[in-house]
C-alpha angles and dihedrals in degrees: 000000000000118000122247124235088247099050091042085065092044091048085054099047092052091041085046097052092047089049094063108028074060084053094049101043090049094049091046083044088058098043092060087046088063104037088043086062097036083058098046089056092099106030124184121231113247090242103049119141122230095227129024117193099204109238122198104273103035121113136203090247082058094041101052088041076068098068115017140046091221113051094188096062086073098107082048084069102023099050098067089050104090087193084066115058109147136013094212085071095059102123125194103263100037121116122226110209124203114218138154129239115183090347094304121122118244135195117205136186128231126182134166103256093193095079127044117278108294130050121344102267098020116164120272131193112227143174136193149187111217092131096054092047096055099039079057092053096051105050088043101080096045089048110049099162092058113074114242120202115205106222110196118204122285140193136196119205131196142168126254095201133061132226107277119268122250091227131013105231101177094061098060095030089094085067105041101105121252095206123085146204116248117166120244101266104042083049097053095038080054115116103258128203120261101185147300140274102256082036090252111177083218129047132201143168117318089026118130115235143204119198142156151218144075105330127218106252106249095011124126101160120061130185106242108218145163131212123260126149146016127227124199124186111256097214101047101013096231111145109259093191162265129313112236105200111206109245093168150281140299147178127212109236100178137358151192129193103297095352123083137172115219128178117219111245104185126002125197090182124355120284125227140182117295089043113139120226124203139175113288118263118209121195118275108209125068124198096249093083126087109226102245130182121262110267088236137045115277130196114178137160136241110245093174147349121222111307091352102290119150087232137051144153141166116019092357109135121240129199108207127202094239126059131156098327082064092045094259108146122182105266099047118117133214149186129243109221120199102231114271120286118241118224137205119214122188101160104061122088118271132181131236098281100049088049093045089050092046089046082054090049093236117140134244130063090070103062123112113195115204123178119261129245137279105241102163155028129224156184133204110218093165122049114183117169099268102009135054144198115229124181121207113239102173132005127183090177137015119290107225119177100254098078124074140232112240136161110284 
């Protein structure tokens, strides 16, 4: 039956108005979307207390473990906060309150302003002049022609404990590994040992050395390695490196031309001819840094776990396949994810092909992918050019080393 021109307005104005409160509501849909993750952002543990006193020994990392899932989201809540202005000037005996302002969680900070930073009572180093004032006071009236100055009491106080560290590196520093990642030619072209002075076949701390090769311009003290390992890069393949196991440390003490004498200064295991020696490295991170995210997404492969085992978790050491040509800089964190889960999905609608290829039993058309889950936490303490070092603060699963590092 044809449409009349009267119900042909109605139909588009109803079409119409269902058009746009679709519109509406999707748009409205979309707005709480956004402001749902916004919001989750910083997200609270479940667990989280209303009120922390700090206590020696905490640090912000632990703090801030505390209340939120994500540590590294601290600045996100303290920042707002104009009583916290700096990590650096949390003191033991100060309470960190949690609190919300517009529906956003806040942390504040509270401290006994009637006693010196650190904990109420805490101990204060003074000095006075009672002796010198009185003895003033008593010579004074017998001298009139010498000038007397009055001192009343005075004490100096300071504080016995520090701001609290970000992160408590000497905690963790037992598991940071002492082995690093050279490349093969700069570990080939490296000064190697030749012997020793009493012609020792092995050599240990306090020997005197000779070695020889193409020596670093304004460097004394030498690492002292041997090499282990090779790592190759598990998504192209390319050799990353070679692993350059720490035997200990020397010092040159003279030199000529390409020969040098070094005397060894530490030894974890004794040293023999054919061991490579290359600039010391010292460790690039301070606890004074809170471990923050990259600034840009990272997806990078596990080349190895701890001493070459298929399996790691907390305080295991990782090489990944990426290092400072791809941004990465000592300090940054980032998640293990498990691999993405495959799907099936045999509800939703699928068009001829799909069920044609399912009938035949071939794959593909079915398949739902969904990312997989964030397992660990770590941090990079070595940064070489294509490699990095990565330690494992916190685990819920077993790393493998199928599953990647990318930014949280």
């Amino acid at each position: 039956m044809a449409m009349t021109f009267m119900n042909w307005l109605k139909f588009g104005r109803n079409a119409g108005s269902k058009l746009l409160v679709s519109g509406l509501i999707a748009a409205m849909l979309l707005l709480v979307a956004h402001a749902a993750e916004q919001q989750g952002l910083v997200s609270l543990r479940k667990d989280s207390p209303q009120s922390y006193t700090v206590k020696e020994g905490d640090t912000l990392w632990d703090i801030a473990s505390r209340f939120l899932d994500k540590p590294w989201l601290w600045p996100q809540v303290w920042q707002v906060n104009p009583q916290i202005q700096n990590p650096d000037l949390i003191y033991p005996g100060d309470r960190i309150s949690l609190s919300y302002q517009d529906g956003k969680p806040v942390l504040s900070l509270n401290r006994d302003t009637g006693v010196p930073q650190g904990i109420p009572g805490a101990a204060t180093i003074s000095a006075t002049s009672t002796s010198v004032a009185s003895n003033a006071a008593e010579v004074a009236p017998a001298i009139t022609d010498i000038r007397t100055e009055h001192r009343a009491p005075q004490i100096r106080s300071q504080s016995l404990l520090s701001p609290i560290p970000a992160i408590s590196l000497n905690k963790i520093f037992a598991f940071l590994s002492k082995n690093t990642v050279v490349d093969y030619e700069s570990f080939d072209k490296a000064p190697y040992l030749l012997g020793e002075q009493q012609d020792r076949r092995m050599f240990s701390a306090g020997n005197t050395v000779f070695a020889r090769g193409n020596w670093s311009a304004n460097v004394l003290t030498y690492d002292i390695v041997r090499e282990g390992r090779s790592f190759k890069d598990p998504d192209t393949k390319a050799l990353l490196g070679v692993e350059s196991i720490m035997i200990g440390t020397a010092t040159i003490t003279s030199f000529n031309g390409d020969r040098a004498v070094l005397k060894i200064d530490t030894s974890l295991q004794s040293a023999r001819e054919g061991d490579r020696l290359i600039p010391r490295q010292k460790l690039d991170l301070d606890d004074s840094y809170l471990p923050m995210p990259p600034a840009f997404e990272v997806d990078a492969a596990i080349a190895s776990i701890g001493d070459g085992r298929n399996l790691g978790g907390r305080y295991d050491t990782l090489v990944l396949n990426q290092g400072g040509k791809s941004g990465l800089k000592s300090g940054h964190v980032l998640a293990i994810q498990k691999p993405p889960v495959m799907v099936t999905d045999d509800i939703g609608k699928t068009g001829f092909f799909q069920n044609m290829r399912h009938l035949l039993g071939m794959k593909g058309g079915r398949k739902v992918e969904y990312p997989g889950e964030n397992v660990a936490t770590v941090l990079i303490y070595r940064v070489y050019d294509h490699a990095s070092l990565a330690l494992v603060l916190s685990s819920k699963q077993q790393i493998s080393l199928s599953d990647r590092a990318v930014t949280p």
